[in-house]
N, C-alpha and C positions, 0 to 999 in steps of 0.2 A: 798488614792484615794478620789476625790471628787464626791459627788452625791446630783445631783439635783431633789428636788422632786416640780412639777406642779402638780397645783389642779383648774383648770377649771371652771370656774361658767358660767353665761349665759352673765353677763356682767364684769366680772373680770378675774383675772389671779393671781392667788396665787401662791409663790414660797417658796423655803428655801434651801440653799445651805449646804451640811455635809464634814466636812473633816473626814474621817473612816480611822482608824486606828485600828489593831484587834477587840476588841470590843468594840471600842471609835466611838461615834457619834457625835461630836462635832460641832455646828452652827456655822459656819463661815459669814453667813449674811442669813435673810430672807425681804419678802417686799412683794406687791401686785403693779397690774396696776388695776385702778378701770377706773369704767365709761366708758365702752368698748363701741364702736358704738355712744356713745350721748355727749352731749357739757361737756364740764368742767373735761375731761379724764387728768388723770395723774397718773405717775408710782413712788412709792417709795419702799426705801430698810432701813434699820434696820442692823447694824455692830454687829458685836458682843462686843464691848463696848459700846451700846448703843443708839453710837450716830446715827441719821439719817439724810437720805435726801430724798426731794421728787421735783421729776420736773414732769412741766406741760406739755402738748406735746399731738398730735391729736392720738387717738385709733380709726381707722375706722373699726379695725377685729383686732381678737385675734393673726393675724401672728404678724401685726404691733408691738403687746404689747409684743410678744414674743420678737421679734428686739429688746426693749428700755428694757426688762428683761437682754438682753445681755447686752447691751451697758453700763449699771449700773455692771455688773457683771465684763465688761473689764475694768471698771475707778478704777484699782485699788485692784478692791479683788481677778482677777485671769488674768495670760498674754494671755492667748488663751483661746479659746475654746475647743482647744483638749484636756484641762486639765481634761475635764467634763469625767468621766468613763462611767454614766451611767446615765440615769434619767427615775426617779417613777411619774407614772401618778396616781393620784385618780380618780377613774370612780366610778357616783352614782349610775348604775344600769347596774348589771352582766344579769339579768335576773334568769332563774335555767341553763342556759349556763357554765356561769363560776363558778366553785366552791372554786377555790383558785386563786390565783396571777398571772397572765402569762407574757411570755415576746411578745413583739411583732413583731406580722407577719403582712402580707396582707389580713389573713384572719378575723384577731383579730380588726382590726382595722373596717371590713368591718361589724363583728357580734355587735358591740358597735356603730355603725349607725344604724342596724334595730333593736337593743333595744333600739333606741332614742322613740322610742314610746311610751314608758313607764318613760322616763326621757328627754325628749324633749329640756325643759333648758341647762342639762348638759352633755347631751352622745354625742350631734352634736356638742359641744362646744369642747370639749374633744379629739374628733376623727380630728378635724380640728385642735389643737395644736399637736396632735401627725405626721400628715401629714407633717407638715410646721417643726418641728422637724428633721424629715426624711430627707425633703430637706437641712437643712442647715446642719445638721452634720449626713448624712447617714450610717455611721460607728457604732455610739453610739449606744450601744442597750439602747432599751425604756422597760420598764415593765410598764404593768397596775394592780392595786391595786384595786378591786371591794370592795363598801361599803354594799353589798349584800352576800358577799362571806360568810360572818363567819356565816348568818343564815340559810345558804342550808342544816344546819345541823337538823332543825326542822324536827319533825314528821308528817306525815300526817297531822293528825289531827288538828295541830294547823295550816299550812299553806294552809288550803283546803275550800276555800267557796261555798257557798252547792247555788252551780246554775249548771244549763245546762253540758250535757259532752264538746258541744261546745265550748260554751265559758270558759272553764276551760283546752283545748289542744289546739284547732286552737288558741285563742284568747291568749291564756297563761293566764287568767286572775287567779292570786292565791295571797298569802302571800306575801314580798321578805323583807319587812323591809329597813331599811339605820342605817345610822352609824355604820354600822357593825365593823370599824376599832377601832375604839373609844371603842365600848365596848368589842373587842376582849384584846386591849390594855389593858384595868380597869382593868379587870375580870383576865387577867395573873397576874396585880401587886397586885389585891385583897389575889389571889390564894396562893401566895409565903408568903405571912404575913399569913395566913388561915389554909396554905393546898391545896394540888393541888381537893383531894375528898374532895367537898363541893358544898353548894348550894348560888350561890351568884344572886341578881337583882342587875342590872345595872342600872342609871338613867343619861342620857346623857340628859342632860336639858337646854336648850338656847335657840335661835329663834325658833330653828326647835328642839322636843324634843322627845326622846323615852326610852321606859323599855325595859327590855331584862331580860330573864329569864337563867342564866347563870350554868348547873349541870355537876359538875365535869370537868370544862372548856371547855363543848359543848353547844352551844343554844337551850335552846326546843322554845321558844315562844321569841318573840319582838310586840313591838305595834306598832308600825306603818305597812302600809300593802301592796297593789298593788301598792301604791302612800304614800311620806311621810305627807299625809294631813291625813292620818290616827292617831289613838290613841289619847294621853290625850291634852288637848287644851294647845294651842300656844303663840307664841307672834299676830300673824297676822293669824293662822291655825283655824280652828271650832274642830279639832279631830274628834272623834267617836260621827255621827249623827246618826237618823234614816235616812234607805237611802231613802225612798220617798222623805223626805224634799228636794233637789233639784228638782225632778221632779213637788214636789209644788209650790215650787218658780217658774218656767217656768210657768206653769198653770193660777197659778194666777196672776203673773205681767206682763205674756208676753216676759222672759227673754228667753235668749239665751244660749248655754252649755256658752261657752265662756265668760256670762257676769257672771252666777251661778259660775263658776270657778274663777272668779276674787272676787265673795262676799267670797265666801266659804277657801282662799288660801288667802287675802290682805287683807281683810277687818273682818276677826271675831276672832275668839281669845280672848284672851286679849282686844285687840284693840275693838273688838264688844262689848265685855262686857261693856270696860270701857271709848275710847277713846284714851288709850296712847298705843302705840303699842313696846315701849322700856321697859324690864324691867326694870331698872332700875327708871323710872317715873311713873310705875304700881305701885312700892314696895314702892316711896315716898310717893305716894297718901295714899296706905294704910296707910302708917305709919302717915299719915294727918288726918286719919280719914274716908275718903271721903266716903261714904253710896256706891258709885258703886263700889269703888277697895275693899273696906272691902269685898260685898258680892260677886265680882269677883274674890277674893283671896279664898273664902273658896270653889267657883267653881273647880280651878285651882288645890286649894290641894286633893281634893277628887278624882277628876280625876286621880291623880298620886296612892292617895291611893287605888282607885281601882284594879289598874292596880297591882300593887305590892300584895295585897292579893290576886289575881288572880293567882300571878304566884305562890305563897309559898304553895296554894293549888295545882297547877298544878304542883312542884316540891316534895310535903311531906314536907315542911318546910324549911327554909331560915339559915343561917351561918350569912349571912352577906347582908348590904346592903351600895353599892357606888354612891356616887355623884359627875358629871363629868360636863362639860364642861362649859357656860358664867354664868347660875343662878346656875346650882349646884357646882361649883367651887366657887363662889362671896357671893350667898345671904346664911348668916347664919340664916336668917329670914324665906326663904322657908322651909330651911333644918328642924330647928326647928318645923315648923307646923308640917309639912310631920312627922315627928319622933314622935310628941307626940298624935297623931294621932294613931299611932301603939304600943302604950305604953304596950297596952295589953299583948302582945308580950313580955317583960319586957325587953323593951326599954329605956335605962335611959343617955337622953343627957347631957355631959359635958360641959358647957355652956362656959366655957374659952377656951377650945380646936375646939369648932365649930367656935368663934370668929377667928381664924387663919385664914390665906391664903396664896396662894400659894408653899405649897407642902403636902405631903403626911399627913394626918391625922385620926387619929384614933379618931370619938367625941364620941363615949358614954364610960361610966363608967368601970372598971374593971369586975363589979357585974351585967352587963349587958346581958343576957340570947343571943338577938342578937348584933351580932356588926353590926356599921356605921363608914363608910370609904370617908372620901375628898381624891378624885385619878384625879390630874390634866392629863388631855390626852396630849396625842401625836402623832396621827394620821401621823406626817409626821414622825417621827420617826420606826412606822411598816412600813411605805413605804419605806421606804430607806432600814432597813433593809430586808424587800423582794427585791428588787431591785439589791441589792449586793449578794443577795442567786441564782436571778436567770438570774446574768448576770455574770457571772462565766465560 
C-alpha cells in the first residue's frame, strides 16, 4: 500500500510518499512546494535513486501546491490517485486536546483551527490542506500526527506556569513543547540499543531546537513551551528570556506585540548574537575565529547545557544522551562542546566516531559512565506508521 505523509508549513508544503509492505517503509519519492503565496514559488520531488526535478509554477494557496504535489506524483511514480491508501498529516499543535494520533473527522479538523491560536503559522495551514484533501479524494482516510502528543505525558509540575487560574484554563496558557515526533522517534531507537528502563535527553537541534527529558520512554520535561520560541537559543529564536523584556522593549521604543514578536522569533538567536542566522555560517565564523560567533558559540553551548543538567537532575540521572536533527545530526563541532562540557559526568568522546554522519552512532568511549548517541530522525516515518495503525 502506498501512504502519503504531508507536513504543512506557513509557506510550504512538504511531502513523502511510502510503499508499506509488512513492516517495510520504503520511500518511493519525497519533495516540497516552497514559496507558497509569494513570487518565485515552485514544487520539487526527489526519486528514490536520487535523481531530481523541480518546476517553477504559481502557488497562490496551499490547495494549488497540493494540485502540482499530485501532478509530480502522476508523472510517473503512481497511475492514479486511488492508489494513495491513506495520508498522515503533521499538525504542530494538539494543544492538551489531542494526546495521540487521530484519524480524521469534522470534528478533528474544526478542533486544529481553534488551536491555531497557539500555532497560527501552521494549524490554519494544515487544516486547509486537509480540507482540500477531503475534496479531491474524499474516500482516503487522513490521520493527524500532533508534534505535541508525545509530551501530554509531563507532570504537572513541569507543564504548569504559576500565573492566574484564568489564564491557565480559559486561556489554556501552559507547557505543550514541539517535536514531539522526533523525539518520540530517538528516544525508541535510543531505548532498543539502552534498554527500554532508562533515562534518556533528547536534543532535537536545528533551526528550531529542543531538550526532552526522556524516562523509561515517557516525557517528564521538554523545553520549548506555550510557543516554540521557548528554551535554548536558536538559529533566529532568543529562547528563555526574562519575560519583562518584551514588555521593555514596547516601553521603551514604542514597539508593538507584533513588531517584539518579529525581533524576539526572526531577528535574535544566533542571528542576534552574531549576524548569520545559518548554522552552518555561525560554525564557519567560529571556526574563523570571529570574537562574536566564538562568544555566541559559548552562549549557544551553555544554553543546551543548561537544559540537559536540568533534566538529569529532574530525572535522577541520565543513561544516555541523543543528538538529532540539521546541527545535531551534521555539526560534530557542537556535539563536541556540548559533550566536553559534561565531562564530569565521565563523558569521554570518541572523536573518529562523532566525525560520521548519517546513521546511527554511538560517539563516546567504551569506558564512558554516560553514553552519546548521533539518531538521525524520521519524523515522516512515525507518521506513516500511525497512519497505517489507524486507517485500518
Amino acid at each position: 500500500m502506498k501512504i502519503l505523509v504531508l507536513n504543512a508549513g506557513s509557506s510550504t508544503l512538504k511531502y513523502q510518499l511510502f510503499e508499506v509492505s509488512g513492516d517495510r517503509y520504503d520511500v518511493v519519492c519525497k519533495g516540497n512546494a516552497e514559496r507558497i503565496g509569494r513570487d518565485a514559488s515552485f514544487v520539487g520531488i526527489k526519486y528514490a535513486d536520487g535523481s531530481k526535478k523541480e518546476v517553477k509554477v504559481e502557488l497562490p494557496d496551499h490547495k494549488a501546491a497540493l494540485q502540482e504535489v499530485f501532478k509530480l506524483l502522476l508523472d510517473g511514480v503512481i497511475s492514479s490517485l486511488k492508489e494513495i491508501y491513506a495520508i498522515g498529516h503533521r499538525i504542530v499543535q494538539g494543544g492538551s486536546v489531542f494526546k495521540n494520533s487521530v484519524r480524521v473527522d469534522d470534528k478533528v479538523i474544526e478542533q486544529i483551527e481553534e488551536l491555531a491560536t497557539l500555532a497560527p503559522l501552521h494549524n490554519y495551514a494544515a487544516a486547509y490542506v486537509i480540507r482540500a484533501v477531503r475534496k479531491e479524494l474524499p474516500d482516503v482516510p487522513q490521520v493527524t500526527v500532533f508534534d505535541t502528543a508525545f509530551h501530554q505525558t509531563m507532570p504537572v509540575e513541569a507543564y504548569t506556569y504559576a500565573l492566574p487560574e484564568e489564564q491557565r484554563t480559559k486561556y489554556k496558557i501552559r507547557r505543550y513543547g514541539a517535536h514531539g515526533t522526533s523525539h518520540k522517534y530517538v528516544s525508541e531507537q535510543a531505548a532498543k540499543i539502552i534498554g527500554k528502563n532508562s533515562k534518556i535527553i533528547t536534543c532535537h537541534i536545528g533551526s528550531g531546537a529542543s531538550i526532552t527529558a526522556v524516562k523509561n520512554g515517557i516525557c517528564v520535561d521538554t523545553s520549548m513551551g506555550l510557543t516554540p520560541l521557548a528554551g535554548i537559543i536558536m538559529d533566529t529564536r532568543c529562547g528563555d528570556i526574562d519575560p519583562y523584556i518584551p514588555l521593555y522593549m514596547m516601553k521603551t521604543q514604542n514597539l508593538q506585540p507584533d513588531e517584539v514578536n518579529e525581533i524576539l522569533n526572526k531577528k535574535s538567536g544566533k542571528f542576534g548574537l552574531t549576524g548569520y542566522s545559518d548554522s552552518r555560517d555561525f560554525e564557519a565564523a567560529y571556526n574563523r575565529g570571529e570574537l562574536a560567533a566564538v562568544d555566541g558559540m559559548k552562549c549557544y553551548i551553555y544554553s543546551i547545557v543548561k537544559f540537559i543538567g536540568a533534566y538529569i537532575a529532574a530525572m535522577g540521572g541520565v543513561d544516555a544522551i541523543v543528538f538529532t536533527a540539521g546541527v545535531g545530526e551534521n555539526s560534530a563541532t557542537v556535539r563536541k562542546l556540548i559533550l566536553e562540557r559534561l565531562s564530569y559526568l565521565g563523558i569521554k568522546v570518541d572523536d573518529e566516531k562523532n566525525s560520521r554522519r548519517g546513521s546511527i552512532e554511538e560517539i563516546t568511549t567504551p569506558d564512558s559512565k554516560v553514553r552519546a548517541f548521533v539518531i538521525p530522525t524520521d519524523e515522516e516515518l512515525v507518521i506513516a506508521q500511525d497512519t497505517v495503525a489507524l486507517s485500518k
